[in-house]
C-alpha positions as CSV (number, residue, x, y, z in Angstrom):
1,X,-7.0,0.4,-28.2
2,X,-6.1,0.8,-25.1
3,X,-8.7,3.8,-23.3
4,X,-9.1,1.7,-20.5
5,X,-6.2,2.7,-18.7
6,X,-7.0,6.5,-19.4
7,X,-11.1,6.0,-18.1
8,X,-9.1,4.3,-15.3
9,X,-6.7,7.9,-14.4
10,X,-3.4,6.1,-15.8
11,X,-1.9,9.3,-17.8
12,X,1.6,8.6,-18.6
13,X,1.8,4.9,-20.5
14,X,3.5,4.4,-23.9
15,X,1.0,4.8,-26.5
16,X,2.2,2.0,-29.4
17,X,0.3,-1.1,-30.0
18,X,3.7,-2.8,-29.7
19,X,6.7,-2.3,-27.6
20,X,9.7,-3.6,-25.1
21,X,11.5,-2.0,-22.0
22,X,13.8,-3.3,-20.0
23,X,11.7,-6.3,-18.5
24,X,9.0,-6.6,-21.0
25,X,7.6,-7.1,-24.8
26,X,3.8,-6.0,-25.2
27,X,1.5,-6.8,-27.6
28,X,-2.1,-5.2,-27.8
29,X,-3.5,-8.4,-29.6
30,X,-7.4,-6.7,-29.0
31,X,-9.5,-3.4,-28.0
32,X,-9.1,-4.1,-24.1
33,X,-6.7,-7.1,-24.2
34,X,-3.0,-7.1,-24.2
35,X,-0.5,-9.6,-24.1
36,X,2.9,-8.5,-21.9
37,X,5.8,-11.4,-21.3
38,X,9.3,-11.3,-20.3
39,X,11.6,-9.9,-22.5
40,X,14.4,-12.2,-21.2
41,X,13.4,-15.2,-23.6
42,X,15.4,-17.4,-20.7
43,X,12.4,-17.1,-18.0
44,X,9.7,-18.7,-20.7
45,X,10.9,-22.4,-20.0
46,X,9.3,-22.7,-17.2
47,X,6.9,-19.6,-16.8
48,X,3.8,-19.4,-15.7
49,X,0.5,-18.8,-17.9
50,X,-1.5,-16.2,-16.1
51,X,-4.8,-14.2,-17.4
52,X,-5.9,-11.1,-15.2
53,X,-9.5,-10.4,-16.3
54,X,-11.6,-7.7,-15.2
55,X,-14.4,-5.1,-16.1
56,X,-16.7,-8.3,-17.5
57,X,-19.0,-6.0,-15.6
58,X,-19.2,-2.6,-17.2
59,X,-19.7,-0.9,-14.0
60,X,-17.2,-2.8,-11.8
61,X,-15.1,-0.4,-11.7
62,X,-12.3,-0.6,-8.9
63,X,-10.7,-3.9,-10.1
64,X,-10.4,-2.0,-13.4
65,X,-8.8,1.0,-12.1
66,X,-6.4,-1.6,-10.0
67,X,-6.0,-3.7,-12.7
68,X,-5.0,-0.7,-15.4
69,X,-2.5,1.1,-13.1
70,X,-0.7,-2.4,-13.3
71,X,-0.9,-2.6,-17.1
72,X,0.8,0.9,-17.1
73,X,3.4,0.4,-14.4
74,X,4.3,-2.9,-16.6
75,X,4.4,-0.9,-19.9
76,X,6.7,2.1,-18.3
77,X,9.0,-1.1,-16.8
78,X,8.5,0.1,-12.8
79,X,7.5,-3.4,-12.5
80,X,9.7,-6.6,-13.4
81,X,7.9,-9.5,-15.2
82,X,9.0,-13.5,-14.5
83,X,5.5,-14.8,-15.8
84,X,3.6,-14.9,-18.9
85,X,1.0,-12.3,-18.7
86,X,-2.2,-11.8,-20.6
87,X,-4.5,-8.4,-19.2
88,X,-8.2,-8.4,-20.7
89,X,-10.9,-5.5,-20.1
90,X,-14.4,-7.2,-20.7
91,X,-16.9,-5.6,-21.7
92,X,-15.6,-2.5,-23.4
93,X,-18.7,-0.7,-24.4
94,X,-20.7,-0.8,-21.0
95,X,-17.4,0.1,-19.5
96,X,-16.9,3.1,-21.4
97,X,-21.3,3.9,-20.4
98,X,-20.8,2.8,-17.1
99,X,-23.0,-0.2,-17.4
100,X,-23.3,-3.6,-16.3
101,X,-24.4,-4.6,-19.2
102,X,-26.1,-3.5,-22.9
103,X,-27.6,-5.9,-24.1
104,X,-27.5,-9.1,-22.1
105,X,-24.6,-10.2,-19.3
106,X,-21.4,-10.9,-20.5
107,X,-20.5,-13.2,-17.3
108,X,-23.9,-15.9,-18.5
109,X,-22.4,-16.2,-22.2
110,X,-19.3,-18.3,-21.8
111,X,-18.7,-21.8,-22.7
112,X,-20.3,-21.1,-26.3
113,X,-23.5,-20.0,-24.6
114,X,-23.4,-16.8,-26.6
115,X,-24.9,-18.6,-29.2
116,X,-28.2,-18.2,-27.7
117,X,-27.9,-14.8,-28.0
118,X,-26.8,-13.7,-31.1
119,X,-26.6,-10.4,-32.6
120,X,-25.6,-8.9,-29.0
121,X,-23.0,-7.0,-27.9
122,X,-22.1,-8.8,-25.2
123,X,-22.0,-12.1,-27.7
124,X,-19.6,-10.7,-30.1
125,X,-17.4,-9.9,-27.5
126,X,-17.7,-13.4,-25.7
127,X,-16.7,-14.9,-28.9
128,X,-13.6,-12.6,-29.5
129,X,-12.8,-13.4,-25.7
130,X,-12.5,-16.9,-25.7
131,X,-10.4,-17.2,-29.0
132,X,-7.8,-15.2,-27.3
133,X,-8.3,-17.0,-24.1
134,X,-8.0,-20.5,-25.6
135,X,-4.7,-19.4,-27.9
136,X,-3.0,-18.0,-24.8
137,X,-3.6,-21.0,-23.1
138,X,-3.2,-23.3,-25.9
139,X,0.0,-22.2,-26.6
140,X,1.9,-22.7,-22.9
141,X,4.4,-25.2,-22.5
142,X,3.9,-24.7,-18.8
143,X,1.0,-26.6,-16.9
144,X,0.6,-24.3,-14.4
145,X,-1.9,-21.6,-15.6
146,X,-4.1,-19.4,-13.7
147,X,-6.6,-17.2,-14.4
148,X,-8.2,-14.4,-11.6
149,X,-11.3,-12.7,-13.0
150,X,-12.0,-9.9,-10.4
151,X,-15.3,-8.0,-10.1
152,X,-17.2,-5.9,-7.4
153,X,-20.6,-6.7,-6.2
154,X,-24.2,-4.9,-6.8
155,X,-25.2,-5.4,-3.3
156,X,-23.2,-5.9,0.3
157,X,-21.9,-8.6,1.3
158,X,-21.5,-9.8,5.4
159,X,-17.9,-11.3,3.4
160,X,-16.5,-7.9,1.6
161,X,-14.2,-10.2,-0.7
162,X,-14.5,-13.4,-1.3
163,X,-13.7,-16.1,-4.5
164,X,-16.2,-18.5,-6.2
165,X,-14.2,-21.0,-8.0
166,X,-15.5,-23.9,-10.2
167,X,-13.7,-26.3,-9.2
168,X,-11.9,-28.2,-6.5
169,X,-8.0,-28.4,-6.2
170,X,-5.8,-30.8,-6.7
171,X,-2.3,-31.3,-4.3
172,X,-0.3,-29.7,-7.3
173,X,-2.6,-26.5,-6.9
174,X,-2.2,-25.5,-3.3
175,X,-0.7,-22.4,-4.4
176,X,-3.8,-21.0,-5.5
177,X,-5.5,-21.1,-2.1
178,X,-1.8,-19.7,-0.8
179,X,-2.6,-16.6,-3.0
180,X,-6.4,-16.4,-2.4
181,X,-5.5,-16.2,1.4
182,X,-2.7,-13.6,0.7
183,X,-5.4,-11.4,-1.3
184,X,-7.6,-11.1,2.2
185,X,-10.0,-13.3,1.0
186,X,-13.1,-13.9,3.6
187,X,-14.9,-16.7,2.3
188,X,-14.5,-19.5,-0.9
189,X,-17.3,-20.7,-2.7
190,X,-17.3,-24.4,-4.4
191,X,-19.6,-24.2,-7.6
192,X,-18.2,-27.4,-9.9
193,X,-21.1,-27.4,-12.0
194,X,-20.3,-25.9,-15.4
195,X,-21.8,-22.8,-16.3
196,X,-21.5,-19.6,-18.7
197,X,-19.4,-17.8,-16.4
198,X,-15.7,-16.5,-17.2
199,X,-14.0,-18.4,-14.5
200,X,-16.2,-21.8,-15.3
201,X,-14.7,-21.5,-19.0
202,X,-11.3,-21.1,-18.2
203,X,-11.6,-23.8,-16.4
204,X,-13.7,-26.4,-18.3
205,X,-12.4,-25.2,-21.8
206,X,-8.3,-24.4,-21.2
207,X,-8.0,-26.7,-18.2
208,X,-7.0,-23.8,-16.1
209,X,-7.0,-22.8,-12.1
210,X,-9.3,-20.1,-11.8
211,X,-12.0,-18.0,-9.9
212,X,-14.1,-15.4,-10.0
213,X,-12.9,-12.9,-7.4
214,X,-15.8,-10.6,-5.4
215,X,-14.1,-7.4,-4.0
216,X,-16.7,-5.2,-2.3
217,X,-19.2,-3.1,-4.1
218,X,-19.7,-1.4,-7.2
219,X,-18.9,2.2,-7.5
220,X,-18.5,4.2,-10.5
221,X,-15.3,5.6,-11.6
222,X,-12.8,7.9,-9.6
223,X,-15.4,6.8,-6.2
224,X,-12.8,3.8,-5.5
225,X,-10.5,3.6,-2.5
226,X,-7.8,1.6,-3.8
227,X,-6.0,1.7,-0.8
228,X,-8.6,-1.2,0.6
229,X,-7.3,-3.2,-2.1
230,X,-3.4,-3.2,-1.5
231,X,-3.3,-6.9,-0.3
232,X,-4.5,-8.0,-3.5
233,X,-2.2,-5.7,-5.5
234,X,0.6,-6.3,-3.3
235,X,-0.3,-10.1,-4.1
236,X,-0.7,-9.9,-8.2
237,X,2.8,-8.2,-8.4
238,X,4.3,-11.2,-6.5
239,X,2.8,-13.3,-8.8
240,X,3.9,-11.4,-11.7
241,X,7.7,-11.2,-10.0
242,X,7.1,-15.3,-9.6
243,X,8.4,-14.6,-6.0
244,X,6.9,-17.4,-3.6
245,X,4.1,-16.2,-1.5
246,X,3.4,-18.0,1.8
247,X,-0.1,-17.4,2.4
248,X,0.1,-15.0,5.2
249,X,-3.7,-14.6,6.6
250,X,-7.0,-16.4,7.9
251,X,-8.0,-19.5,6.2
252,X,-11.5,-18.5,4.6
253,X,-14.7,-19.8,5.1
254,X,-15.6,-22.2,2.5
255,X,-19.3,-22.8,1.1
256,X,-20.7,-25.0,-1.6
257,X,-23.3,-24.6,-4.3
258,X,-26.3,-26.3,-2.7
259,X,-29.1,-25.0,-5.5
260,X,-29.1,-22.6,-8.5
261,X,-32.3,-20.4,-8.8
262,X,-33.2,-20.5,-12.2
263,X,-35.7,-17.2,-13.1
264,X,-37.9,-19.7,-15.8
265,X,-40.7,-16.9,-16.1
266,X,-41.4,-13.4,-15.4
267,X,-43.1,-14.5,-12.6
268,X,-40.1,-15.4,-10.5
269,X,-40.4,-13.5,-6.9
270,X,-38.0,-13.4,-4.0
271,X,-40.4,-13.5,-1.4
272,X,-38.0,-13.9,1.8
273,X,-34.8,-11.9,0.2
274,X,-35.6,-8.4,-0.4
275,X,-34.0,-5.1,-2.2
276,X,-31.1,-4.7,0.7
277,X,-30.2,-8.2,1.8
278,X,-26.3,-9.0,1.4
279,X,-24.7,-12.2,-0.1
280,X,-24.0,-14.4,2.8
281,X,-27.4,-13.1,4.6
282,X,-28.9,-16.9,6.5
283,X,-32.0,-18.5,6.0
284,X,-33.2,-21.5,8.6
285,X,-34.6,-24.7,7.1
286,X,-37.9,-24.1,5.6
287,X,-37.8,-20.8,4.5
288,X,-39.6,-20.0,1.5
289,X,-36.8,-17.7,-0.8
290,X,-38.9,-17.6,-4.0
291,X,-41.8,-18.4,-6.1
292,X,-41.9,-18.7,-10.0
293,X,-45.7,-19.2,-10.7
294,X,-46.0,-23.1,-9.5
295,X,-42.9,-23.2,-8.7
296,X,-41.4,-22.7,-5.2
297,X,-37.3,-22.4,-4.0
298,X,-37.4,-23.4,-0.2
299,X,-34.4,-23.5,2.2
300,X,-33.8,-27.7,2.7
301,X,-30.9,-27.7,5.0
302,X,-31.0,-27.0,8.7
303,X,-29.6,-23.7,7.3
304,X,-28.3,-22.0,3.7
305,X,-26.8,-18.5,3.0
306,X,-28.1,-16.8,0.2
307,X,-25.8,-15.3,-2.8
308,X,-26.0,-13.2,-5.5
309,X,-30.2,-12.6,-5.5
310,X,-31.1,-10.9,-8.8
311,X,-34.4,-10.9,-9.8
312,X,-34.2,-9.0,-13.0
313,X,-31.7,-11.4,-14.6
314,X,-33.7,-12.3,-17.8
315,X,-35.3,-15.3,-18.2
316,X,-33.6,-19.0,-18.0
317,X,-30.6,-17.7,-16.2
318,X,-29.7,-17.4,-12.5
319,X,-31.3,-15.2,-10.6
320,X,-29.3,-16.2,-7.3
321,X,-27.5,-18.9,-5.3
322,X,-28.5,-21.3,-2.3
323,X,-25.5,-22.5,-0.6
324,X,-24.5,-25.1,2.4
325,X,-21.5,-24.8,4.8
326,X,-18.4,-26.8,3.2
327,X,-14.7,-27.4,4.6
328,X,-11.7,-28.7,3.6
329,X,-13.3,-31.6,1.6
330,X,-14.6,-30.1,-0.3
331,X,-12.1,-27.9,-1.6
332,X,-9.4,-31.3,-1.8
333,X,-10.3,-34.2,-3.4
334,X,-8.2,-36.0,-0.9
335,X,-7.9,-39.0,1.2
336,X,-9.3,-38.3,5.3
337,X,-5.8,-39.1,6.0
338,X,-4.4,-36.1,3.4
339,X,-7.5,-33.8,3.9
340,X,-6.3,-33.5,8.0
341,X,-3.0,-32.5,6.7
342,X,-4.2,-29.8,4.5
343,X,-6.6,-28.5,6.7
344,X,-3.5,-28.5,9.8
345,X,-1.6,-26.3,6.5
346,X,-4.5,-24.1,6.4
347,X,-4.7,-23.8,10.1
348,X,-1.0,-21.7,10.2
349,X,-2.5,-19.0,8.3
């Protein structure tokens, strides 16, 4: 039930399916997902909802090593709890192969799109996913939920870590972008359209804050410096404490989704993004990115950044991103008046 955290080094854990210490009650509710909340019933008035997500790429493998040590320090009670916590391991079986993937990506199925799919792997597990998801969610009293789905990248990236979150924020929700900025985060990127991803779920389906968190590059097990992740450890324990975290850092730089390119045939062809490009790599206006038998994927802007470039994806799903410089609009659906203020609150980071 709960292998991850010995695939992830953790050795000394409790073993049970069920248990309390001194600051927590856990509850392994699934293979890979565990429930942990504060065992001092008084903190759950007011507490928030937050899901921690990771290894929804098999091969992803520090955020699950970072993620798994917290799961153990919780269940040993080295760390103090003042939120209501719910851990998930994605894709179980390519984790334990050390693959992104067995039979189709987990990260396109979401938002019921698994039922395109069925019979998979990956589809099963998408459906057991979101029924947890949804009751954990479903059942806060609190309206402030969260959810952080972290995962590593195939290729480099000019922006080591950076967030894609699918949607804007309101003036409640400037907390997130405190936290995002604590983690080291180099860049945001605005995708509102809905999609199958994780983070777009969460979002569209349990009205919920959340993002898909890019931390550097995939490595297999025990290859991980974890140490280049401490600001975003040091930041998930504050959140778990509920302590208040100012935002100490530089204000990211924010993109939008300008166009999706969809892989429609087998045909599809990066012609002007090639095996060792980066996310983030420029293009100038004009530039011809792709070709998909008749069809062509151009550059329209005076200039667009390329992200995520897959050409192998199968067929009717992404195989990469297009995207314009944003700002501070476009992450606040503000008044000019408000939007100057939040961009001067930004600014002291």
């Amino acid at each position: 039930m709960n292998q991850i955290l010995t695939l992830s080094g953790c050795e000394d854990y409790p073993r049970s399916l069920t248990g309390d210490n001194q600051y927590v009650h856990w509850q392994w509710l699934e293979e890979g997902i565990v429930k942990i909340v504060p065992r001092d019933k008084s903190l759950a008035s007011d507490t928030k909802q937050i899901l921690l997500s990771t290894g929804i790429h098999g091969n992803e493998t520090a955020p699950i090593e970072m993620v798994a040590q917290l799961v153990a320090q919780l269940l040993n009670g080295e760390l103090p709890l003042a939120v209501n916590l719910l851990v998930l391991f994605g894709n179980i079986r390519a984790i334990e192969q050390g693959q992104r993937y067995l039979d189709v990506d987990l990260n396109r199925l979401f938002n019921g799109r698994h039922q395109q799919y069925p019979d998979t792997v990956e589809s099963e597990r998408a459906i057991v996913i979101e029924q947890h998801v949804m009751r954990f969610f479903n059942s806060a009293d609190s309206k402030q939920c969260f959810h952080f789905d972290m995962h590593t990248a195939i290729r480099g990236s000019h922006y080591q870590k950076f967030a894609v979150i699918p949607q804007r924020l309101g003036t409640q929700q400037t907390c997130y972008l405190d936290w995002l900025i604590t983690m080291g985060l180099q860049a945001l990127v605005i995708n509102s359209t809905p999609s199958g991803t994780f983070s777009s779920f969460t979002h569209c389906s349990c009205n919920v804050v959340s993002s898909t968190l890019e931390l550097g590059k995939a490595k297999p097990f025990g290859n991980n410096d974890l140490a280049s992740f401490s600001d975003i450890n040091r930041t998930l324990i504050e959140l778990m404490s509920d302590v208040p975290i100012g935002g100490k850092g530089k204000a990211p730089e924010i993109f939008v989704v300008g166009k999706e390119l969809t892989k429609l045939s087998d045909q599809f062809t990066f012609i002007a993004v090639d095996d060792n490009v980066e996310n983030f790599t420029s293009y100038p206006s004009g530039t011809l990115i792709a070709t998909d038998g008749e069809v062509s994927y151009r550059v329209n802007q005076q200039t667009e950044w390329i992200l995520f470039p897959n050409p192998l994806v199968k067929k009717g799903l992404r195989a990469g991103i297009l995207l314009a410089k944003g700002g501070m609009e476009d992450l606040y659906p503000l008044p000019i008046n408000m939007q100057k203020s939040a961009r001067r609150e930004v600014s002291r980071f």
